[in-house]
C-alpha positions in Angstrom: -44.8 -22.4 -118.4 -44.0 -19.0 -116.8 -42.3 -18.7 -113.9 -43.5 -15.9 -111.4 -40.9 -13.7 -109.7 -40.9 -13.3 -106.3 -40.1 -9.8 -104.9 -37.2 -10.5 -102.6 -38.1 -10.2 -98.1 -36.5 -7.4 -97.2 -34.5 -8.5 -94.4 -35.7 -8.0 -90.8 -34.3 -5.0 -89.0 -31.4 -6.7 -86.2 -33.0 -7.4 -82.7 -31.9 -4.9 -79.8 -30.7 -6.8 -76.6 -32.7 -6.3 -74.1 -31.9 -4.7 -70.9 -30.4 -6.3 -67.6 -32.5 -7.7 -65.1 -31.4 -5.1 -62.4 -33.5 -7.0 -59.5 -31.6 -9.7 -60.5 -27.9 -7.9 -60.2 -29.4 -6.3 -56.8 -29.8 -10.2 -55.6 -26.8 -11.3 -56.5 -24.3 -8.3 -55.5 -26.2 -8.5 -51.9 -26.0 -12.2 -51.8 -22.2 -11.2 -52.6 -22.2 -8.9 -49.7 -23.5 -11.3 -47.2 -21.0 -13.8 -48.4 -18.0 -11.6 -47.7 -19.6 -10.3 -44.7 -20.3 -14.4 -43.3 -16.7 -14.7 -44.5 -15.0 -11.8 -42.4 -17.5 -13.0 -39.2 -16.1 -16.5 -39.4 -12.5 -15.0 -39.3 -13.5 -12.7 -36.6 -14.6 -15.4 -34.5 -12.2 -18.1 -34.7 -9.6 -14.9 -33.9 -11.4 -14.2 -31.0 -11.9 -17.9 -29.8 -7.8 -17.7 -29.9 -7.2 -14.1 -28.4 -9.5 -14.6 -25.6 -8.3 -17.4 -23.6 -4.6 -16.0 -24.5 -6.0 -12.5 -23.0 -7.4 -14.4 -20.0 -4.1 -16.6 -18.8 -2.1 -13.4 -18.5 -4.6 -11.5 -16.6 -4.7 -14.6 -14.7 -1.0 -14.5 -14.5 -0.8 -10.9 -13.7 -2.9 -11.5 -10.8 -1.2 -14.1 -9.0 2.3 -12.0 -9.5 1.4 -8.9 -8.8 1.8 -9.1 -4.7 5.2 -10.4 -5.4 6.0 -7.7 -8.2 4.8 -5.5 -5.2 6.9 -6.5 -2.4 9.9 -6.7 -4.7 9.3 -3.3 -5.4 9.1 -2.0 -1.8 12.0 -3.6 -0.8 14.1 -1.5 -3.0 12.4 1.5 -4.7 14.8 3.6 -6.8 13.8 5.2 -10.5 15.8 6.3 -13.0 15.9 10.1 -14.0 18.4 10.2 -15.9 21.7 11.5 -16.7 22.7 14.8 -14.6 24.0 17.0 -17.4 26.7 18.5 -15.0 27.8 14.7 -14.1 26.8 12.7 -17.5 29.4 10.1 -16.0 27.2 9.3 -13.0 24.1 7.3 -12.4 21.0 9.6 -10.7 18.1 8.0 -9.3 14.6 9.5 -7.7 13.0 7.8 -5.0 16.0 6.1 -3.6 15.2 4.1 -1.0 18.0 1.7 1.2 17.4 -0.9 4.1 19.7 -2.3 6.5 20.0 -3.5 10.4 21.6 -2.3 13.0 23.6 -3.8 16.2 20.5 -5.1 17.5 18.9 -6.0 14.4 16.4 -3.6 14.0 15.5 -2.3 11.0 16.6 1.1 9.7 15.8 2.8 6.0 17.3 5.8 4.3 15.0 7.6 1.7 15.4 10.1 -0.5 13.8 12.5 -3.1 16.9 12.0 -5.5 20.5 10.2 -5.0 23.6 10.5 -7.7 26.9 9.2 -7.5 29.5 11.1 -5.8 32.2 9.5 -8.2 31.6 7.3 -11.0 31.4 3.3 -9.6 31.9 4.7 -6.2 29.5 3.7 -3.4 28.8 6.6 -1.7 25.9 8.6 -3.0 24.7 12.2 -2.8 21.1 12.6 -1.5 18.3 15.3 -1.9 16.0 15.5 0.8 17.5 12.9 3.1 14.9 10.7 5.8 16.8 8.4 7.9 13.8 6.0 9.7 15.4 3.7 12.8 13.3 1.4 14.8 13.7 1.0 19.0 14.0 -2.1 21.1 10.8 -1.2 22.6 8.8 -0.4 19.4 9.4 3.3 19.0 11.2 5.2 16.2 13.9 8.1 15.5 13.2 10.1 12.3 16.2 12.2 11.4 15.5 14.7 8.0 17.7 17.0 6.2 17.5 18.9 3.1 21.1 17.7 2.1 23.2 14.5 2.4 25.9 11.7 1.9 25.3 8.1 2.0 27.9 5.7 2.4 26.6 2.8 1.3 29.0 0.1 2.7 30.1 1.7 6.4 25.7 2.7 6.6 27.0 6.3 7.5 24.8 8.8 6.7 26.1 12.6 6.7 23.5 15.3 7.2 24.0 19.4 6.0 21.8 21.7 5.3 19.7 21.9 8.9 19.4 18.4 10.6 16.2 17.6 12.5 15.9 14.8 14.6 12.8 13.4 15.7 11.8 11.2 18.7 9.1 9.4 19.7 8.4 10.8 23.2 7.8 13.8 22.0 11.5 15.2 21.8 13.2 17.2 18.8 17.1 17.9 18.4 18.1 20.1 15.5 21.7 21.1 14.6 23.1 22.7 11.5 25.1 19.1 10.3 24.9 15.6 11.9 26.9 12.3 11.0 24.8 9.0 11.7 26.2 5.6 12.1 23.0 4.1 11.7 24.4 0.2 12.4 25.5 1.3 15.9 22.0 3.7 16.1 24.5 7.1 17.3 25.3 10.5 15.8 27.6 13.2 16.1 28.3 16.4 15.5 30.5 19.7 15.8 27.9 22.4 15.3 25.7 23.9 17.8 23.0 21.9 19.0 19.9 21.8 20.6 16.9 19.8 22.0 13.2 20.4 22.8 10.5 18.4 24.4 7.7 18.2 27.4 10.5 18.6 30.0 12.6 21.4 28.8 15.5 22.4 26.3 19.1 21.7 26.3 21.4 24.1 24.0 25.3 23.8 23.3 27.7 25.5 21.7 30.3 23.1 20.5 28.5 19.7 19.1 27.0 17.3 20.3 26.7 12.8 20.4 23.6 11.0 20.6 23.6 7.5 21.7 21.5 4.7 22.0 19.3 5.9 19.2 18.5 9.0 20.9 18.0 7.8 24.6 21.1 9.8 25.6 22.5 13.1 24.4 25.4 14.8 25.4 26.1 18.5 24.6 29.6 19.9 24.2 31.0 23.3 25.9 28.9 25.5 27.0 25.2 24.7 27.8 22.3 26.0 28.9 19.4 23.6 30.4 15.2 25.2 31.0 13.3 22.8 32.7 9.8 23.0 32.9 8.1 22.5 36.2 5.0 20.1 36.7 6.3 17.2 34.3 5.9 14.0 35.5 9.1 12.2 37.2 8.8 9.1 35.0 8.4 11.3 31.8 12.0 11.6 29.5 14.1 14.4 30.3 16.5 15.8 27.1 
């Protein structure tokens, strides 16, 4: 019996792999992309639901203290400026404000543009631009202004220079080249020439001056010359 020969099967060629599903890699990278994005959302809302109410109480907070953060700050205003450079020793200040009372408890305040120590520690202190506000029995006010002064802060003496103006409420000015206040006993004094201007006249003299009772009486030294005006009414104030 003859056997037949089979011709060997050439062997199939190796299948190619086909090629990505690239609607299905688009699904899945933006399903990604929401997940990451729902991820960061969830984050940025439980952060919030912490920051919030945080944010709130201190604007709350900030609200109720700022009327006293206010009237702590008028009471005494004074800003630091720095250090002088000719005086690195010695504190300077801008906006230097002091309060006090005189004899008869009113209320007085010295102000200035700038204030330094005169002396390291000490408690006198120079002034720039010096006002000097008193308050009056009956409700009025004495301004006195300088461009230059000294401030002793324990005696409340306040020395004037530079060209002292004084001004009263009735309608009265007195200028001199220096003055020295005591501003708890409401008088000044002074060894310049003076002299005074109102409704009523002028007043010069020529070798100083004191002003008492907060301006309600001045008295000229040495020589002096008086104008008075005519047709001012008896009861009006006279320098």
């Amino acid at each position: 019996m003859t056997r037949k020969r089979v011709a060997p099967t050439p062997d199939a060629p190796p299948e190619r792999p086909s090629a990505p599903d690239l609607r299905f890699l688009s699904v899945a990278a933006a399903r990604a992309a929401d997940s990451r994005q729902g991820s960061f959302y969830s984050r940025f809302v439980r952060l919030m639901k912490l920051l919030l109410p945080a944010a709130a109480a201190l604007l709350f907070g900030a609200i109720l203290l700022w009327p006293q953060l206010q009237s702590e700050r008028n009471r005494f205003q004074i800003g630091l400026s720095g250090i002088d450079p000719r005086h690195p020793d010695r504190l300077r200040v801008v906006n230097a404000r002091f309060r006090g009372t005189d004899a008869e408890n009113q209320p007085f305040t010295v102000t200035a543009e700038s204030a330094f120590e005169t002396e390291s520690g000490a408690r006198s202190v120079a002034l720039d631009a010096p006002s000097a506000d008193l308050a009056l029995n009956d409700g009025g006010w004495v301004i006195a202004r300088a461009p230059e002064g000294e401030y002793d802060r324990d005696a409340e003496i306040l020395k004037l220079t530079g060209g002292v103006s004084v001004f009263h409420d009735n309608g009265y000015t007195f200028e001199s080249p220096t003055a020295r206040l005591a501003l708890r006993q409401g008088e000044a004094e002074g060894d310049d020439p003076a002299q005074a201007y109102g409704p009523a006249g002028e007043i010069r003299g020529e070798s100083g001056f004191n002003i008492l009772d907060k301006g309600r009486r001045i008295v000229f030294k040495g020589k002096s010359r008086l104008i008075i005006r005519p047709g001012v009414r008896s009861d009006a104030p006279r320098p």
